[in-house]
N, C-alpha and C positions, 0 to 999 in steps of 0.2 A: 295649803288650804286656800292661801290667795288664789294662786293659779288656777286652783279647781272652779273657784266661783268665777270668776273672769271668764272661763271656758262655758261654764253654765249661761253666764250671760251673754254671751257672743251666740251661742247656739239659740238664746230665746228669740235674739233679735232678729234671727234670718229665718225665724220660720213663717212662711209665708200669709200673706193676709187669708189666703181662702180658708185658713180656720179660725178664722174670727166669730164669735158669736154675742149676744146679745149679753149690753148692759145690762145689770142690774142698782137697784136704789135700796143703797142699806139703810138710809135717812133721810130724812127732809124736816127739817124745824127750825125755830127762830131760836137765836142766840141771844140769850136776855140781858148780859152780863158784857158782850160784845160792842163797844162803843164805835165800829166804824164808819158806821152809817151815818154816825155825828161826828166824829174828829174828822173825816176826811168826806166830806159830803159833796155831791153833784147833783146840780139841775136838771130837770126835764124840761120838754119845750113849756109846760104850764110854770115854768119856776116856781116848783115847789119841789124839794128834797126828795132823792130818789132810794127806794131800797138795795140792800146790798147782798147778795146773793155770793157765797162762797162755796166752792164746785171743788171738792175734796176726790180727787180720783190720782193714783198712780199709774201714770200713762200719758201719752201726748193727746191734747185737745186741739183737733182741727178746727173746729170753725163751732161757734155758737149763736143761736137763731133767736129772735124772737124780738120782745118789745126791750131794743135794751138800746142803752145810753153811753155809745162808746166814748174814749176805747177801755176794751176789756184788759184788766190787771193781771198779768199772768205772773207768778213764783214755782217755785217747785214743788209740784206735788197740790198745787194749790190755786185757784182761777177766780178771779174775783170779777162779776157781774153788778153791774148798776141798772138798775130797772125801776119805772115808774108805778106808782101807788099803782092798788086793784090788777096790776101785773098777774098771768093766774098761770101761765105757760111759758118752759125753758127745752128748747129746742139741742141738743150736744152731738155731737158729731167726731168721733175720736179717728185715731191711726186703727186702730185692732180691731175694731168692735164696732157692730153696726150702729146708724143711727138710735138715742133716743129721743124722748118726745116726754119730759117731765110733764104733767099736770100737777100743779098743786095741793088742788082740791083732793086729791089721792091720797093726801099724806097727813088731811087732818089744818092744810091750811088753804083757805076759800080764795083768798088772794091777799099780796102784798102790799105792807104800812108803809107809810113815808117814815125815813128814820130810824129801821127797824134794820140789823144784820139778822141773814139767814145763812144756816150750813146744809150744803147738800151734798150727801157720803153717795159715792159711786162705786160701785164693782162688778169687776169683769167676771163671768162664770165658765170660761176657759178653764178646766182643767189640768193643760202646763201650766198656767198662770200660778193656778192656786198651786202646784208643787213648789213652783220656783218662789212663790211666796212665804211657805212655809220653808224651805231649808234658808232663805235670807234670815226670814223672824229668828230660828235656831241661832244666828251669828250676830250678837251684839254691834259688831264693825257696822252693820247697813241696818238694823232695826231698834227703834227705841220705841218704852213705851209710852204715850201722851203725857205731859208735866199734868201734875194736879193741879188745880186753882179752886180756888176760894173765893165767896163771895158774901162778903158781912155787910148785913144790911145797921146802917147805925141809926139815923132819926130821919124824917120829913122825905124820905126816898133816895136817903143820900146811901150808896154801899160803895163798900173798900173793897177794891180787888186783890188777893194777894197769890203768888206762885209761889208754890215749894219749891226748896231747895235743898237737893238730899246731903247728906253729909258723904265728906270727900275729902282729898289732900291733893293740894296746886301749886305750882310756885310762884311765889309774893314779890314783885317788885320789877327786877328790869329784866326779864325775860328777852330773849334771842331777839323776838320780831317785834320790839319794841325799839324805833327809833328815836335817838340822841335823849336817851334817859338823863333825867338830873340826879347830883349824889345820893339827894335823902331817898330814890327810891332802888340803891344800891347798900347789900349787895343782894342781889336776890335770893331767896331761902325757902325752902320748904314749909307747908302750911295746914296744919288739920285739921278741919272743922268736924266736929266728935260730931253734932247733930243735927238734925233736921231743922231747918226755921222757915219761916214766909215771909217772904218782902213781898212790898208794891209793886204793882204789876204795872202802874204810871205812879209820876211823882203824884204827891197831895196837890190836888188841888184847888181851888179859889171857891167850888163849891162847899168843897169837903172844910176847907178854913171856916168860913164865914159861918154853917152849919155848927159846926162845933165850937168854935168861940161864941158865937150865937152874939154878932153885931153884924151891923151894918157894911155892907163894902164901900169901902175907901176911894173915893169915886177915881181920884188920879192915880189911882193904883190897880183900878177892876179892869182886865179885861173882859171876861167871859167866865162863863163857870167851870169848862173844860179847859181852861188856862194851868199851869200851874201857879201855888201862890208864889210870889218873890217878897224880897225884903225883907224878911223875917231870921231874926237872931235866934242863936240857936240857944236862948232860954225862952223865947216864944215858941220855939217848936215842943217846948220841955211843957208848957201849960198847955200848949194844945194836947200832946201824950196823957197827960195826965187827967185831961177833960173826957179824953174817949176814953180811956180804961176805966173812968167811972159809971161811963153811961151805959158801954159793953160788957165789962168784967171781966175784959182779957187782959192780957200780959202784954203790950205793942210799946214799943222801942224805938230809938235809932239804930241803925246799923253799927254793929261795929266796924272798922276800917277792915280789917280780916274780911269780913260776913259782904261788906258793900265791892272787893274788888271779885271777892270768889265769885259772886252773884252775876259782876259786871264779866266776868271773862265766859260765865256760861256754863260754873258749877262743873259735875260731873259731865257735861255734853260739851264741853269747850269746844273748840275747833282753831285754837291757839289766837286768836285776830289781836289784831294791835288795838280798834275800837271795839265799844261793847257790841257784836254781832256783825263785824266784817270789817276789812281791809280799806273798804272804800266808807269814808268817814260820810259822805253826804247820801248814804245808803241808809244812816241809820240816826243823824243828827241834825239839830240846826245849830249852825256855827257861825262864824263870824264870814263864811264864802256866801252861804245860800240865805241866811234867815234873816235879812234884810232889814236887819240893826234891829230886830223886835223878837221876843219868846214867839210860842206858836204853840197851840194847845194839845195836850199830851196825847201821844199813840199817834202821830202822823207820820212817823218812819217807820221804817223796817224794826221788830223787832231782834232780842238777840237769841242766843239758843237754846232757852229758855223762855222764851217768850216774855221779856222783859222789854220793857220801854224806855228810851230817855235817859240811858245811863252814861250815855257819851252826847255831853250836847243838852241844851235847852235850858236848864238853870244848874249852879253847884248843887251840891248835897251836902249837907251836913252831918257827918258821922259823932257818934256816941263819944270816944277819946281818941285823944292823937296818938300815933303808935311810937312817936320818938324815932331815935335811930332806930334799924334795924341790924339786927344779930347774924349771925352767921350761922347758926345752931335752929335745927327745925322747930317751929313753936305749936305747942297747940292750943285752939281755942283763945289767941289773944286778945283783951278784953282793950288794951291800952291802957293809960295813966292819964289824969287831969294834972298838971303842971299848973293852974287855975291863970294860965297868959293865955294861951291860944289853943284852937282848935282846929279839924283837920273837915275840910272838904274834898270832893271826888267830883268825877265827869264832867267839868267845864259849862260852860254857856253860850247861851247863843252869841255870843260878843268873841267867844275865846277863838285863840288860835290854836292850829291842829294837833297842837303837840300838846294842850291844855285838854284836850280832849282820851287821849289812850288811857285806857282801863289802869294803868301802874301809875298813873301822874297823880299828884300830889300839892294841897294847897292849903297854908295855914292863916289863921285867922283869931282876930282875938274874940274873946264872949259877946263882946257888946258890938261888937260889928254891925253897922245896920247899911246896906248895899245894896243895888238891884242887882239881878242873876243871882241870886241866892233862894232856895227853899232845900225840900228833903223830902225823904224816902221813908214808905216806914218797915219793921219786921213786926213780925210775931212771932212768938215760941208759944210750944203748946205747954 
């Protein structure tokens, strides 16, 4: 079956340009819930914040026109544009397909905000295209379908982002491509999480804290409000839980250690990495090489495959119990145990070093711990 596709796709790739035909625009909208345009922002010459224009097309993008603020962000599958406010035209230019020539105003948007991520879905109307697209979609191996996310609005315009995470079975601990493991995260063992829950799609942060504690920020302690918080003990994360489940009426948690590694390795879409969403740790963290002895506010790396932030890198996280040794017999659903000494954090800091970093590492802590590079993650169950 491999062979087959392989062969499909070698023949897509040599057929020749003269059947290229004319882009289409499946979308054009603002991404409301989308924070890039703030965590990772760029000036125009007027220095004021630019918009962020996200160019959603499978296919290579040659060259893109217009009033834009290089340089252009390119990932897979994926193209990210910086352009200045009242922006109203995007100009694309692919390998296959002839020019197009966005207007905005076509789609319902007059022109673009400062601050504001946009999504723009493109597609080809080649009819090998759309075959070869549909027998890939048929094959699990090369098509998935978009994660779900959530977007809970709690008080004063504060919302919580969160990503599903469907249920699955991974293995726990020192896995192959996990370099120079330490004992407690041996021996490795099978793991099932029975169902579905939602984590944070970025840690909590300093907005969402101060919101919901409903005080003042600690001035030697505030960065920004897309920071995350630090220094908080994990019975202060235990009053903040308990403040929002009152004000919302959800069920929102810590992670369990189980829930926070499955989550960090990328769930059911793993792709095996050593950090949470790739091999190359400064892809997707701030660690103690790049982040220049300071946090940095959440969502400015890559995420992972899942679309998760922050799970390698930027502050610890605080998980629900510590799991103790680990067994050698497959577990399901492990909740942990309170031993009422210590507890267990995940994904390092920006301070840590690389190996404090991979999705299997492991770090104990007692209740009353109060430290910087510490905050958390939250889930949801429905």
């Amino acid at each position: 079956m491999q062979k087959k596709l392989l062969f499909i796709l070698m023949l897509f790739t040599a057929i020749p340009s003269t059947f290229a035909q004319e882009l289409t625009v499946k979308s054009f909208k603002i991404a409301s819930s989308d924070l890039t345009a703030q965590t990772q922002p760029r000036k125009d010459t007027n220095n004021c914040n630019c918009a962020v224009v996200k160019v959603l097309f499978v296919g290579d993008i040659i060259d893109l026109d217009g009033n834009i603020v290089k340089p252009i962000v390119k990932y897979t599958n994926e193209t990210w544009v910086y352009m200045p406010q009242r922006s109203r035209q995007l100009k694309i230019t692919t390998k296959d397909y002839l020019p197009l020539m966005v207007t905005f105003e076509d789609y319902g948007v007059d022109k673009l905000e400062s601050n504001r991520t946009y999504v723009l879905t493109l597609l080809g109307n080649n009819k090998i295209d759309e075959r070869l697209i549909a027998l890939l979609s048929s094959n699990q191996q090369f098509a998935q379908l978009p994660v779900k996310t959530v977007s809970i609005n709690v008080k004063d315009g504060i919302n919580i982002e969160m990503v599903k995470v469907e249920a699955g079975t991974f293995t726990m601990g020192a896995t192959a491509e996990m370099e120079s493991p330490t004992d407690d995260e041996k021996p490795a063992h099978k793991v099932t999480i029975t169902k579905d829950f939602y984590i944070g799609k970025y840690e909590v942060t300093q907005a969402q804290w101060y919101a919901i504690m409903e005080i003042e920020p600690i001035p030697e302690l505030y960065m920004g409000d897309q920071y995350p918080i630090d220094e908080v003990r994990w019975i202060d994360c235990q009053k903040f839980i308990s403040k929002l489940n009152q004000i919302t009426g959800k069920n929102f948690r810590l992670p369990t250690v189980a829930e926070w590694e499955y989550a960090a390795r990328g769930g059911s879409r793993s792709r095996g990495y050593q950090y949470s969403g790739s091999n190359n740790l400064s892809d997707v963290a701030w660690y103690r090489a790049n982040s220049n002895n300071t946090m940095h506010p959440v969502g400015t790396k890559q995420p992972n495959e899942l679309g998760i932030y922050d799970m390698s890198g930027n502050v610890w996280e605080w998980c629900l119990f510590p799991m103790g040794k680990y067994p050698r017999k497959p577990q399901k659903d492990p909740m942990g145990k309170s031993n009422g000494l210590t507890l267990e954090l995940r994904g390092g800091d920006w301070n840590s070093y690389t190996k404090d970093c991979r999705s299997s590492n492991r770090k104990f802590l007692s209740y009353e711990n109060l430290t910087n590079g510490i905050g958390f993650r939250l889930v949801l169950t429905e």
